[in-house]
C-alpha positions, 0 to 999 in steps of 0.5 A: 502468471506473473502478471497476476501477483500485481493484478490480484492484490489491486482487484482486491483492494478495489473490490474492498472499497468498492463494497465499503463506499456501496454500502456505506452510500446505501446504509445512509439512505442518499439518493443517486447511484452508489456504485459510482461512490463505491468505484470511486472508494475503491480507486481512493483505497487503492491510491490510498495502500499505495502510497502508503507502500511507497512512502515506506520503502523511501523512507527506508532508502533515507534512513540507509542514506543517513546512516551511511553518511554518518558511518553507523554499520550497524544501522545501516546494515539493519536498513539494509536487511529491511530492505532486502526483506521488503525486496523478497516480499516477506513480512515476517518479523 
């Protein structure tokens, strides 16, 4: 069962790009195979979402690094929540 909390999320996020860089291939009228362009826009969404998700979270662990350097408490433990909250998966604000 655990397996597909990691599996879905990417099937999905390939499904998405595959279906845009398909449609977007047959709307402008190219010729070839646009399944091969939506496969293609599928893989670079997910490269895409995924590093745009791992870039944050190290940033994040910079930032903690920085502000435990200079001794700010109160950053640090803002960092600290905002990390734990990615940890746990929540996204509420």
């Amino acid at each position: 069962m655990g397996i597909f909390v990691l599996v879905v999320p990417v099937l999905l996020v390939v499904v998405l790009g595959y279906a845009v860089g398909y449609t977007a291939w047959e709307a402008a009228g190219l010729g070839g195979d646009p399944e091969v362009v939506g496969w293609l826009t599928g893989l670079a969404l997910l490269a895409a979402v995924s590093w745009l998700l791992v870039s944050r979270r190290a940033r994040l662990r910079r930032a903690l690094r920085r502000a435990r350097a200079r001794g700010d408490d109160a950053e640090s433990a803002r960092l600290r929540a905002e990390l734990a909250r990615r940890r746990r998966g929540g996204a509420e604000a």
